[in-house]
C-alpha positions as CSV (number, residue, x, y, z in Angstrom):
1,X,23.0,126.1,138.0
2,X,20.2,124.0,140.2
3,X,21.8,120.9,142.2
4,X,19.2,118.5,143.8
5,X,20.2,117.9,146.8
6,X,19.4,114.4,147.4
7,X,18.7,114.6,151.3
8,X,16.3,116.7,151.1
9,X,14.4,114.3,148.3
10,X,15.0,111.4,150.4
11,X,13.2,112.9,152.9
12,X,10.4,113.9,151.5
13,X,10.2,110.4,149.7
14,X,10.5,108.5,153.7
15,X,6.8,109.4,154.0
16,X,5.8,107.4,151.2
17,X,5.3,103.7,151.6
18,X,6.6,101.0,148.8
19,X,3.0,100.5,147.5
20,X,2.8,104.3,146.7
21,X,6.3,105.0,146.0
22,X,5.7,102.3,142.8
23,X,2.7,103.8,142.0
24,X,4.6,107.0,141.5
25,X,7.6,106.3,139.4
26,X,7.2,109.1,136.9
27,X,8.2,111.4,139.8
28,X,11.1,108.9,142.2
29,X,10.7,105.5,142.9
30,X,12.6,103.0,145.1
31,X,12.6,99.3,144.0
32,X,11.0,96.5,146.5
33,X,14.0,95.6,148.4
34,X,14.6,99.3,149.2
35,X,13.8,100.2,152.7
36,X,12.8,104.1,152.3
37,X,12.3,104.8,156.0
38,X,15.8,104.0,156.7
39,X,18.4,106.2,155.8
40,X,21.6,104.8,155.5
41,X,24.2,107.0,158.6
42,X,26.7,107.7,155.7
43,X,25.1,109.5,153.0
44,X,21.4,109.6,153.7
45,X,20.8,107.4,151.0
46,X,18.2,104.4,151.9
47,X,19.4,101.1,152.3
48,X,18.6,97.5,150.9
49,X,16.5,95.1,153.1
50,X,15.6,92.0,153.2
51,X,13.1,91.7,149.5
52,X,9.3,91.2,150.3
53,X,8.9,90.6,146.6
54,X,10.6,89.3,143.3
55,X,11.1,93.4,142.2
56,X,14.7,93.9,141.5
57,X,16.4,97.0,143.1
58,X,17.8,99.2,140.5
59,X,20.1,101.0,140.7
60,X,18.6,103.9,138.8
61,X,16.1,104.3,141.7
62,X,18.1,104.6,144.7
63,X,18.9,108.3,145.5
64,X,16.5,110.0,143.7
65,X,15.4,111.0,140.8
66,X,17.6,113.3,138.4
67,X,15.6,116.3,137.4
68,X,17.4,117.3,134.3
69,X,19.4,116.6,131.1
70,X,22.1,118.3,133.0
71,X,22.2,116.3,136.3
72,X,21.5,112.7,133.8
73,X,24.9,113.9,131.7
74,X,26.9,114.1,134.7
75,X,25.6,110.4,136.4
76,X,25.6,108.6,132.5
77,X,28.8,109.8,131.5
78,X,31.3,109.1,134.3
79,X,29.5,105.7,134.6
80,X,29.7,105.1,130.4
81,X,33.3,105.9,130.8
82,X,33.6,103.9,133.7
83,X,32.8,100.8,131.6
84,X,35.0,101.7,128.6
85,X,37.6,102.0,131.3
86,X,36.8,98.5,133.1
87,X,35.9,97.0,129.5
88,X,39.4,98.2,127.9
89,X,41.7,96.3,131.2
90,X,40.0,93.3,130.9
91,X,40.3,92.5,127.6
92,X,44.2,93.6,127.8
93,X,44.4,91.4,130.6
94,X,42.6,88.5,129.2
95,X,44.3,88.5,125.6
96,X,47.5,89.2,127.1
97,X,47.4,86.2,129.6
98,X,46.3,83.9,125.7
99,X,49.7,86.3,124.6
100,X,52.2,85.0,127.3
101,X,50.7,81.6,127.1
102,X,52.1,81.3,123.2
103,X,55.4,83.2,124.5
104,X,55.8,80.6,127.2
105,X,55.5,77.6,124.4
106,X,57.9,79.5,121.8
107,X,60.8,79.4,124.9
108,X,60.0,75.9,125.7
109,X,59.7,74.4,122.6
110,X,61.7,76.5,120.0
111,X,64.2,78.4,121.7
112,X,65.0,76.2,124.1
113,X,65.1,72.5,122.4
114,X,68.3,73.1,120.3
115,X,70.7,73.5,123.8
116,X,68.9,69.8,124.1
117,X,69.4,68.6,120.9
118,X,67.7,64.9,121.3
119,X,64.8,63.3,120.2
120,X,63.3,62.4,123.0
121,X,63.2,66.0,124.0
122,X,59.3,66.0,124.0
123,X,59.2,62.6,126.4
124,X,61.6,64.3,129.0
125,X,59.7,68.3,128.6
126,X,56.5,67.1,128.9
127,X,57.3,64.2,131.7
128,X,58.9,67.3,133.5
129,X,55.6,69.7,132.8
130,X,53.8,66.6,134.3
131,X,55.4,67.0,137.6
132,X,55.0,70.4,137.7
133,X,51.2,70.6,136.9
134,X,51.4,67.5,139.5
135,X,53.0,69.2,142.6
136,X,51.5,72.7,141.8
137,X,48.0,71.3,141.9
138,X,48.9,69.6,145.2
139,X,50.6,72.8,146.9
140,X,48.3,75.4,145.4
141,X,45.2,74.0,145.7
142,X,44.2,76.0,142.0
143,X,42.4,74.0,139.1
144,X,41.2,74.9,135.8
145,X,37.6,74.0,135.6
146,X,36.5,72.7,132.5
147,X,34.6,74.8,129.8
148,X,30.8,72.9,130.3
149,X,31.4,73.4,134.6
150,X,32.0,77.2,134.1
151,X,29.2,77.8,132.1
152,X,27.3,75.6,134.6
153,X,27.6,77.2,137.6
154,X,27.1,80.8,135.5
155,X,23.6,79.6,134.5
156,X,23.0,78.5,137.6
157,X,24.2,81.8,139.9
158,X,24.4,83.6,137.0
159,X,27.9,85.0,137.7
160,X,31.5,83.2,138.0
161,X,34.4,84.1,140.8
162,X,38.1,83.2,140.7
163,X,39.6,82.9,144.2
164,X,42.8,83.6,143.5
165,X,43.2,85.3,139.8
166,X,47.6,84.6,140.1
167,X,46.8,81.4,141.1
168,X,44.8,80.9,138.3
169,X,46.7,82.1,135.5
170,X,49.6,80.3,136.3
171,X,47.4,77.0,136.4
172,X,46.2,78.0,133.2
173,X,49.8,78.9,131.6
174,X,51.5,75.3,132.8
175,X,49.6,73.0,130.6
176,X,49.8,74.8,127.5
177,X,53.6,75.7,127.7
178,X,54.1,72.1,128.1
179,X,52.5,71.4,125.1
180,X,49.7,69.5,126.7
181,X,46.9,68.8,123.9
182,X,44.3,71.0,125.2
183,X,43.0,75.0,123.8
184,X,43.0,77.7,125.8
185,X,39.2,78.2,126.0
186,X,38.3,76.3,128.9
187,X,40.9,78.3,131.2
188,X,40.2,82.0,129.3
189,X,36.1,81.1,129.9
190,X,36.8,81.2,133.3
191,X,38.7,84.3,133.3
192,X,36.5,85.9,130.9
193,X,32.8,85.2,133.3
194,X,35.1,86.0,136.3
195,X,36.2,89.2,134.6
196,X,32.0,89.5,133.2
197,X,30.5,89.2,136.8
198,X,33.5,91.4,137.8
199,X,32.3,94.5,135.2
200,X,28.9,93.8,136.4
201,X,29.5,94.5,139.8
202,X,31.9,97.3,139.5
203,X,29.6,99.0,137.2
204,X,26.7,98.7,139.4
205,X,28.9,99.8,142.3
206,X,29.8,103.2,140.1
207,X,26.0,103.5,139.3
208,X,25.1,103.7,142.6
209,X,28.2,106.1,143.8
210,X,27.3,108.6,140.7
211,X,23.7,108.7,142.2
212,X,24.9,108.9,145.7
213,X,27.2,112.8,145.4
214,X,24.5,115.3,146.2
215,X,27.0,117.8,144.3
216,X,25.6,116.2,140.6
217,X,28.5,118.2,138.1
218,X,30.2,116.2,136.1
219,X,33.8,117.0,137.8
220,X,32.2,115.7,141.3
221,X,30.4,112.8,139.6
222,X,33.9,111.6,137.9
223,X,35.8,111.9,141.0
224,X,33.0,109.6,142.6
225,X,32.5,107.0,140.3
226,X,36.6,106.7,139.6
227,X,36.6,106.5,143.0
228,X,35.5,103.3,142.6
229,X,37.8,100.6,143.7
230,X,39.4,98.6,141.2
231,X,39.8,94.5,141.1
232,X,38.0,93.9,144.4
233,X,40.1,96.6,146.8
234,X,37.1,98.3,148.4
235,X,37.7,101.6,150.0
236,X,36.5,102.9,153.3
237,X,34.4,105.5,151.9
238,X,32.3,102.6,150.4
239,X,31.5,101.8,154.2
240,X,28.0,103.3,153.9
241,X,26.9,101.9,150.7
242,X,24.3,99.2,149.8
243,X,26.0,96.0,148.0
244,X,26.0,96.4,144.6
245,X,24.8,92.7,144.7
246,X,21.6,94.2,145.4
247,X,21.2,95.8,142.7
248,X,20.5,95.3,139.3
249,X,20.1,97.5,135.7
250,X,17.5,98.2,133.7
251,X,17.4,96.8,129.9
252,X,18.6,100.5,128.4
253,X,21.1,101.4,130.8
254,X,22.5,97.7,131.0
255,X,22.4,97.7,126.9
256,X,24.7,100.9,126.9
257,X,27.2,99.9,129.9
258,X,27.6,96.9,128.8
259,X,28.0,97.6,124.6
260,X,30.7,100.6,126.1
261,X,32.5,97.5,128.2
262,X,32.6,95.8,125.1
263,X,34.2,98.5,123.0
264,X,37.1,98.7,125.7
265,X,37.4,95.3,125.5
266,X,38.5,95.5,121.9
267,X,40.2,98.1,122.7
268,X,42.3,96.1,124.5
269,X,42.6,93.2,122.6
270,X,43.6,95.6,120.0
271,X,46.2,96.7,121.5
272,X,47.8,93.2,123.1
273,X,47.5,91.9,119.3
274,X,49.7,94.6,118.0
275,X,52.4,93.2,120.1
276,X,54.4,90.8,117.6
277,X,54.0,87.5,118.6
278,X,51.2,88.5,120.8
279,X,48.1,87.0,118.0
280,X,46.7,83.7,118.4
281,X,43.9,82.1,116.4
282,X,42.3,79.7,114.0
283,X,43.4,79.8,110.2
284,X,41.5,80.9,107.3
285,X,40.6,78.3,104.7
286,X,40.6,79.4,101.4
287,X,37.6,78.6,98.4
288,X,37.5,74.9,96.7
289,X,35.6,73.5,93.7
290,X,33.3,70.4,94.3
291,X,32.9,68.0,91.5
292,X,31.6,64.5,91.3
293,X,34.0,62.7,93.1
294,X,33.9,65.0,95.8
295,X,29.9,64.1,95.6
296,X,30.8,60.3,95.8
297,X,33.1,60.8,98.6
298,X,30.8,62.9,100.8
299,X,28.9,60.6,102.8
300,X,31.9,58.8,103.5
301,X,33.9,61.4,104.8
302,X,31.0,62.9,107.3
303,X,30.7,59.1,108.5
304,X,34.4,59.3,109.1
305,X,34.0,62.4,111.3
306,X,31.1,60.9,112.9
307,X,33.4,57.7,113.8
308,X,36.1,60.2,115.0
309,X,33.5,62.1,117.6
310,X,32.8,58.6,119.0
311,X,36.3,57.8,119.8
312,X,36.5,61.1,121.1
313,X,33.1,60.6,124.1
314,X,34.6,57.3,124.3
315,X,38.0,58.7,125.3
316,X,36.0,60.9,127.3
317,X,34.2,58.6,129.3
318,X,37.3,56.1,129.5
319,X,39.8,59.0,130.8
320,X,36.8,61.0,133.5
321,X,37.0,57.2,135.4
322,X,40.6,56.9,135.1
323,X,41.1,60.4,136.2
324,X,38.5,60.1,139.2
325,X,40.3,57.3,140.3
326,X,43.2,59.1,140.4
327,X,42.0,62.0,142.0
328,X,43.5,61.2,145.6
329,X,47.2,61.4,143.5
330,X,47.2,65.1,141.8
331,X,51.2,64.3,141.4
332,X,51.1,61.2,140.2
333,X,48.3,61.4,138.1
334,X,49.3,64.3,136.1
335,X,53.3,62.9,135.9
336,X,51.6,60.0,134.0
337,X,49.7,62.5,131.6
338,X,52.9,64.1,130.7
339,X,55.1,60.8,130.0
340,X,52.0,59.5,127.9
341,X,51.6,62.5,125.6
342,X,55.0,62.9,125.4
343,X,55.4,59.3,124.2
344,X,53.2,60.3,121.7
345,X,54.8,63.7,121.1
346,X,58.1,62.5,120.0
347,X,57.0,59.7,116.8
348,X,53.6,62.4,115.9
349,X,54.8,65.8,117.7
350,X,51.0,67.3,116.5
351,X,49.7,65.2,118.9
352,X,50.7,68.0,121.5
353,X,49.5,72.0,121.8
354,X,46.4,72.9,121.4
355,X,46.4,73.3,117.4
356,X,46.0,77.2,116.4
357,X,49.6,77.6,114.5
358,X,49.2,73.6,113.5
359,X,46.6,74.3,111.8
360,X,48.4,77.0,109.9
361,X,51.4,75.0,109.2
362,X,49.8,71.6,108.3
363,X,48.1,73.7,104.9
364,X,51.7,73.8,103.4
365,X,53.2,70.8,104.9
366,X,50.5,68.1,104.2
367,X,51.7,66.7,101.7
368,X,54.5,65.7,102.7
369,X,53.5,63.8,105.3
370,X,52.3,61.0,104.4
371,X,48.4,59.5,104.9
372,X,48.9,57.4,107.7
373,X,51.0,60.0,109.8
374,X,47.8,62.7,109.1
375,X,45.1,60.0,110.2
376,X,46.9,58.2,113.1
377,X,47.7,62.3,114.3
378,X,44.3,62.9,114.3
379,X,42.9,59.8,116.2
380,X,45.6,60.4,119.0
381,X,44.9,63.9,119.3
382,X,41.2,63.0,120.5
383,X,42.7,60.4,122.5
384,X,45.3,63.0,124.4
385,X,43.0,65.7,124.5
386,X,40.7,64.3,126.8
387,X,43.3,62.0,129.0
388,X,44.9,66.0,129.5
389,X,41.9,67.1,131.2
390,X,41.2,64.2,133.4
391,X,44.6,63.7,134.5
392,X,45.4,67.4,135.7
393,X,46.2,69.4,132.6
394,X,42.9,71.1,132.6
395,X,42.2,72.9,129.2
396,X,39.6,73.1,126.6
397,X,39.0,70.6,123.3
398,X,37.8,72.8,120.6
399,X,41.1,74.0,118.6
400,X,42.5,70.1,119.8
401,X,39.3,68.8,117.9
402,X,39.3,71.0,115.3
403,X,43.0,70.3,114.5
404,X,42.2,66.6,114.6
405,X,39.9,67.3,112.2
406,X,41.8,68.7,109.7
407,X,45.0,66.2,110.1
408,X,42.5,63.7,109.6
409,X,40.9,65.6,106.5
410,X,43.7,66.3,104.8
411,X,44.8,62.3,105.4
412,X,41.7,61.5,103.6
413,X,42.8,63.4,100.8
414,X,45.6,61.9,100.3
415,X,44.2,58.5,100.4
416,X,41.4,59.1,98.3
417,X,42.4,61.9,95.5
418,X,39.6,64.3,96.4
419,X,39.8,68.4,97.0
420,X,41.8,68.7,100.1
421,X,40.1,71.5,101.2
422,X,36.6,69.7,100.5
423,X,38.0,66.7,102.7
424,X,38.8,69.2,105.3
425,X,35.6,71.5,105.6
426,X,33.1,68.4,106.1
427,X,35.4,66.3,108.0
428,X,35.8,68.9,110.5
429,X,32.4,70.2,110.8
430,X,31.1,66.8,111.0
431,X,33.4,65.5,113.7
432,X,32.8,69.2,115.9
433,X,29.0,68.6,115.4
434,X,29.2,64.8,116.5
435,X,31.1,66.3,119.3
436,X,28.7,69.0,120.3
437,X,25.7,67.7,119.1
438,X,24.5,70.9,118.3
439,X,24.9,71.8,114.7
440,X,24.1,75.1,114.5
441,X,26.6,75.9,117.1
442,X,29.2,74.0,115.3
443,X,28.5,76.3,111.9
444,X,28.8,79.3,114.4
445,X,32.3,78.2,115.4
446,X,33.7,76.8,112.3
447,X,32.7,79.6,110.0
448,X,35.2,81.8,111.4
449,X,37.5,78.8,109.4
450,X,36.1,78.2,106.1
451,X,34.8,80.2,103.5
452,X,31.5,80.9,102.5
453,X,31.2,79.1,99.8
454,X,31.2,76.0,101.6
455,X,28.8,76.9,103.9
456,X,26.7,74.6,102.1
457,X,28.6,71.4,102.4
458,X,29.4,72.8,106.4
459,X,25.5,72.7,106.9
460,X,24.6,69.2,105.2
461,X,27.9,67.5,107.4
462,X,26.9,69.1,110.6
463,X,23.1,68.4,110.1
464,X,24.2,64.8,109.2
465,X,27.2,64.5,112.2
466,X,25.2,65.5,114.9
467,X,22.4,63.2,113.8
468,X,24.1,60.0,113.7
469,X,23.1,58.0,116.7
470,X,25.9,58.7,119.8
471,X,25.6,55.7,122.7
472,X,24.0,58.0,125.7
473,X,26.2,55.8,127.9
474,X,29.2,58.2,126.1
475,X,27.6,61.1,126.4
476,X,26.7,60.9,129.9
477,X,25.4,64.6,131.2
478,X,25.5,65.6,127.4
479,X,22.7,63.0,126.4
């Protein structure tokens, strides 16, 4: 068998200047960026200088090109399995952190409440949880950032780092085991675009070891790209390569890795969910018959979610001045969160968690819980989802909102005789929209929830939630 031996072709390819080296690809190329009279001391391989244009460096290019199928099986595959391999830990990781979270809650709040048999039990937990959150946010120096910040600050450097990942899994467990009135999306969307740039990076970093071995066989290929250091440790032997920064993939090979990432992923979440008591999620709604007094009530009932979205930008905007005033008092400030929901927690105790096995529960115990309890549980859950994340239990508001949603639904169905389920679907999906403003995004999330069948009804109550006028002085950045 024929091995290139990259040296050699690096070489040869110093003589060539940028302009002609591009002009050449068919052959080897080296991406603008790529300085190819200056072999790196290591390996030989040519090192990244400062860019003279906007041409990404890819990683493809640097070393070489690989002359055969033979020499492109033994770079592809170690890398391919390198990102079912990176894929496959960080969705057991990420899934198993949303796992321990509802462990953590189960312990606190079923296990644990009948050694304190009283019923103020959720006024004393989550007035404790409060100065925990309080005096671990002071001494840590570790916040959740909200859901719409993390997706800021990926758009705008179009990756997303966590300092301290133990840090920041513990600040993500406290508020939910607490029962705070938040969803775990907010903290998990940080994990997940940390553990996104993460794959990226590692990936690239495998590409470019793979094309760095002048031995290409797939045994010396493996032992190179496995070589590659896991969760940020870098080796020494990494010493002479270019930052993987750098670097960046082309469409195909980035559509592969990536789509082999994602498979591992599921992999992993896979396995975490077969874990009993390890599955989280939204319920499934089943099919319902509209007739005409579901027709009559339908305007109504979107205009009731509509009203529930504005006392939820209202708490919004209400609770983000509160909390920046109380900024300078992470202790205090959260201590008074806890007593607050807590309060609220022990007359309507849906008003805390973040609503996933609610959601399941309230479908069989609706109805005996009265019309007022339903409504006033879903006005106050707007209410404590938002004072949560101003006032240091950081979390997200979708499964809070959605829960809302459906407590308030199901209220209107007792009050007014119609389809429950009916009440539900457009209530929800008109409140979400209202909230999002986006109603096509709000079908996206909610059909996961409801059946098909009312996809319909879903389209007309987001359509008519996210167009009722919202007071810009609400929505603030959202306007």
């Amino acid at each position: 068998m024929r091995h290139v031996n990259q040296t050699d072709s690096q070489a040869a390819h110093s003589a060539k200047t940028p302009k002609t080296l591009r002009a050449d690809r068919t052959r080897t190329t080296y991406s603008a960026g790529i300085s190819a009279d200056a072999p790196d001391a290591a390996n030989g391989a040519p090192t990244p200088s400062a860019p003279d244009s906007a041409e990404p460096s890819y990683v493809g290019d640097y070393g070489g090109e690989l002359r055969t199928a033979r020499e492109k099986v033994a770079v592809g595959l170690p890398t391919i399995l390198m990102a079912l391999a990176v894929g496959f830990c960080v969705g057991t990781v990420v899934w198993a952190a949303l796992g321990v979270s509802s462990l953590l809650v189960k312990l606190l709040w079923t296990d644990l409440r009948p050694v304190f048999d009283v019923a103020w039990y959720p006024l004393a937990l989550c007035t404790i949880g409060g100065l925990v959150i309080g005096l671990w946010t002071k001494f840590s120096g570790t916040k959740i950032e909200l859901l719409d910040d993390v997706m800021a600050q990926v758009k705008r450097t179009g990756g997303y780092r966590v300092d301290n990942v133990p840090k920041s899994l513990v600040s993500f467990f406290l508020p939910l085991a607490f029962g705070g009135s938040i969803g775990p999306e907010a903290g998990l969307t940080g994990l997940i675009a940390a553990a996104c740039t993460w794959i990226g990076t590692t990936l690239k970093r495998a590409g470019l070891k793979a094309k760095s071995v002048t031995d290409l066989t797939l045994s010396a290929t493996l032992s190179a790209v496995f070589g590659t250091p896991f969760l940020g440790i870098v080796a020494t032997a990494d010493d002479g390569m270019p930052r993987a920064e750098d670097y960046a993939f082309r469409r195909p090979a980035k559509i592969v890795l990536y789509t082999a990432a994602a498979f591992g992923a599921f992999g992993g979440i896979s396995l975490i969910t077969s874990i009993p008591g390890m599955s989280s999620g939204l319920p499934r709604f089943g099919t319902f018959d509209a007739g005409l007094l579901e027709y009559a009530w339908f305007v109504p009932i979107v205009v009731a979610g509509w009203l529930l979205a504005l006392l939820f930008h209202a708490a919004e905007a209400g609770t983000a001045k509160l909390g920046a005033r109380l900024a300078a008092f992470p202790v205090f400030s959260a201590l008074l969160c806890g007593a607050l929901i807590g309060l609220a927690g022990t007359f309507l105790p849906d008003v805390l968690f973040a609503g996933e096995e609610q959601s399941s529960e309230i479908m069989g115990t609706w109805t005996n819980m009265g019309a007022a309890t339903l409504l006033l549980t879903g006005v106050l859950k707007l209410v404590a989802t938002p004072l949560c994340q101003h006032l240091g239990w950081v979390g997200g508001h979708f499964f809070p909102s959605i829960f809302a949603g459906i407590s308030f639904g199901y209220g209107l169905a007792a009050l007014t005789g119609a389809e429950p389920l009916f009440c539900v679907t457009v209530c929800v999906t008109s409140l979400v929209a209202g909230i999002m403003r986006k109603p096509f995004a709000a079908i996206a999330l909610l059909i996961l929830c409801f059946p098909l069948d009312g996809v319909l009804w879903m389209g007309l109550a987001a359509v008519l939630g996210a167009a009722l006028p919202m007071p810009k002085a609400l929505l603030g950045k959202k306007a």
